[in-house]
C-alpha positions in Angstrom: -16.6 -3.7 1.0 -13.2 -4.9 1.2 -9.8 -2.8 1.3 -6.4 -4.1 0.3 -3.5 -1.8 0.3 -0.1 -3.1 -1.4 3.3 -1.3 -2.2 4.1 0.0 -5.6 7.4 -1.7 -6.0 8.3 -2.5 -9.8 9.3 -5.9 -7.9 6.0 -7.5 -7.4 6.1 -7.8 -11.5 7.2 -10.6 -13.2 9.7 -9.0 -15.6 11.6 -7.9 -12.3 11.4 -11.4 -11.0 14.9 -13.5 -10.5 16.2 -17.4 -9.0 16.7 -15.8 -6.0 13.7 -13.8 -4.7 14.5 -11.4 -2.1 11.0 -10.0 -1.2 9.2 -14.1 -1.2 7.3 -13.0 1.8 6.2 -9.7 0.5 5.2 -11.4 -2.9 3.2 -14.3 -0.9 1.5 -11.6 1.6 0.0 -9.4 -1.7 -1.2 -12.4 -3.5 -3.0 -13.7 -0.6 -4.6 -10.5 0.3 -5.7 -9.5 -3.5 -7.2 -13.1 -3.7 -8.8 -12.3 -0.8 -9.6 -8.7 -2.0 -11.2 -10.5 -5.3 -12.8 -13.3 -3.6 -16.3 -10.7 -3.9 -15.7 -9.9 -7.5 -13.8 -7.1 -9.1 -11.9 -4.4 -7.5 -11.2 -1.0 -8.7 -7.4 0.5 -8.0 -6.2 4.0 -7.0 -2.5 4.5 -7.2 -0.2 7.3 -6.9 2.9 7.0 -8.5 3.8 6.6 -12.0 4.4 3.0 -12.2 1.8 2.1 -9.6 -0.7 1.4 -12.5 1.2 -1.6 -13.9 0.9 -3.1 -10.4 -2.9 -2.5 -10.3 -3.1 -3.9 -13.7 -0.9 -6.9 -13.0 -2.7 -7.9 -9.5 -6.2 -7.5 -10.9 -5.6 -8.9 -13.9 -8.8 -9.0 -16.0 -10.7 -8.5 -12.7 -10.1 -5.1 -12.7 -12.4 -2.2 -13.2 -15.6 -1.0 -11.7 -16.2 -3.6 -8.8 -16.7 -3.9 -5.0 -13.7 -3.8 -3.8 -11.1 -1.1 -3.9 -6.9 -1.9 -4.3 -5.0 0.6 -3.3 -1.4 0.7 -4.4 1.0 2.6 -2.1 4.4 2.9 -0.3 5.5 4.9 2.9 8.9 6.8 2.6 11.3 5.9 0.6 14.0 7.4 3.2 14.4 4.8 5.9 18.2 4.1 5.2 21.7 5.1 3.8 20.8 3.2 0.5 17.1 3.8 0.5 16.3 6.3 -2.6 16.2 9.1 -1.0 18.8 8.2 1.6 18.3 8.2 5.7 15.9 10.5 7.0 15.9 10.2 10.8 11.9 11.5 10.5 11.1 8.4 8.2 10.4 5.8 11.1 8.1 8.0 12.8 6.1 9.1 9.6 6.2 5.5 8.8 5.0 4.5 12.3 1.8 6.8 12.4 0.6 5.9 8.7 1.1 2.1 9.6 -0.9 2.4 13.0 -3.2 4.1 11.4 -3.5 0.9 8.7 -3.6 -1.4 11.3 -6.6 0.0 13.0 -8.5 0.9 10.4 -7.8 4.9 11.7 -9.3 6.8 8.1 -9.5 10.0 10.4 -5.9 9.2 10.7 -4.8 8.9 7.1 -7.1 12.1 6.0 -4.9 13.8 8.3 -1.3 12.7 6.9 1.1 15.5 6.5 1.8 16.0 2.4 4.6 18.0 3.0 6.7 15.8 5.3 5.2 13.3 3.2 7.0 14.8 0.1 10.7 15.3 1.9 10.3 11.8 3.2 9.8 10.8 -0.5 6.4 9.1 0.3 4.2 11.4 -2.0 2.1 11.0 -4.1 1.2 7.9 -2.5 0.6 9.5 1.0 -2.0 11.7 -1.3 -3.7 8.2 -2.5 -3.7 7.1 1.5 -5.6 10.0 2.5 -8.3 9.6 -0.3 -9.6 6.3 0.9 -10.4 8.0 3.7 -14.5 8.7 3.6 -13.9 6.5 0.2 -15.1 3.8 2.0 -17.5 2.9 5.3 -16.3 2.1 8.7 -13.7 -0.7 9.5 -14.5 -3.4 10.7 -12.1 -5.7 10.6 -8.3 -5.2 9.7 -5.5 -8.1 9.0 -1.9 -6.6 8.2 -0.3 -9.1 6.3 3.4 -7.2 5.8 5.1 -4.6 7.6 8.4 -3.9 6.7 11.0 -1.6 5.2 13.5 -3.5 2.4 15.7 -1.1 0.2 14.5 1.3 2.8 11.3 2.0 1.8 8.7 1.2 3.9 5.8 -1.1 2.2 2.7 -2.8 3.7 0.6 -5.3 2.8 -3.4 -4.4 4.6 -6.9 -5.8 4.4 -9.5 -4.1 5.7 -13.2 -5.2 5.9 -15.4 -2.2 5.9 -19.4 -1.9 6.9 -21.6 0.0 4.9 
């Protein structure tokens, strides 16, 4: 089974798009992992926050639904600087740090244990909620490639594939 988790920014939708692209890389990491995602056929999404869905429905296209693979639409906080959304939080890089170690090796011990509440003043909720139900979702990792880590607008956003045994 194979795992792809990409950010819910409104941004990775055309209607958003501009001449002057300021997330390209981001952009060219999700479509290469959700290609790679539907190389084994469909995939079905879980998402968190309101508009995730259109980001779901927009990657998967008419591949959506009931497949093997699973897309998973979510963003860590949203409180990484001055002009992120919910301005700095000095507890953001930390919280940020743990859930995108815990992406990076695969760690679903790690996500099931992700604290909702700092989660929620860190404006990372519900998406933290949709990270911690993949957890026993899927079967052990066995191979991980992060594709994007970073933080733009100050919200942090990663692009993930995980390969998972049965």
């Amino acid at each position: 089974m194979r795992v792809v988790f990409v950010p819910s920014t409104l941004a990775l939708l055309p209607a958003y798009a501009s001449i002057d692209d300021p997330i390209s890389d981001l952009r060219e990491a999700v479509d290469a992992a959700v290609a790679w995602l539907l190389e084994e056929g469909p995939a079905t999404a879980l998402w968190g926050s309101g508009s995730a869905h259109r980001i779901a429905e927009h990657l998967l296209g008419e591949r959506g639904g009931h497949g093997p693979g699973l897309l998973v639409v979510a963003n860590g906080s949203a409180t990484r600087t001055e002009k992120a959304p919910g301005h700095l939080d000095e507890r953001a890089a930390g919280f940020d740090a743990a859930v995108g170690k815990a992406l990076a090796e695969g760690d679903q011990a790690a996500l099931a244990a992700i604290d909702t509440d700092l989660a929620d003043e860190l404006w990372a909720m519900p998406d933290a909620d949709v990270l911690r139900k993949v957890a026993g979702r899927v079967g052990p990792v066995t191979d991980v490639h992060v594709d994007y880590d970073d933080a733009p607008y100050g919200v942090q956003y990663w692009v993930v594939r995980w390969q998972c045994g049965s």
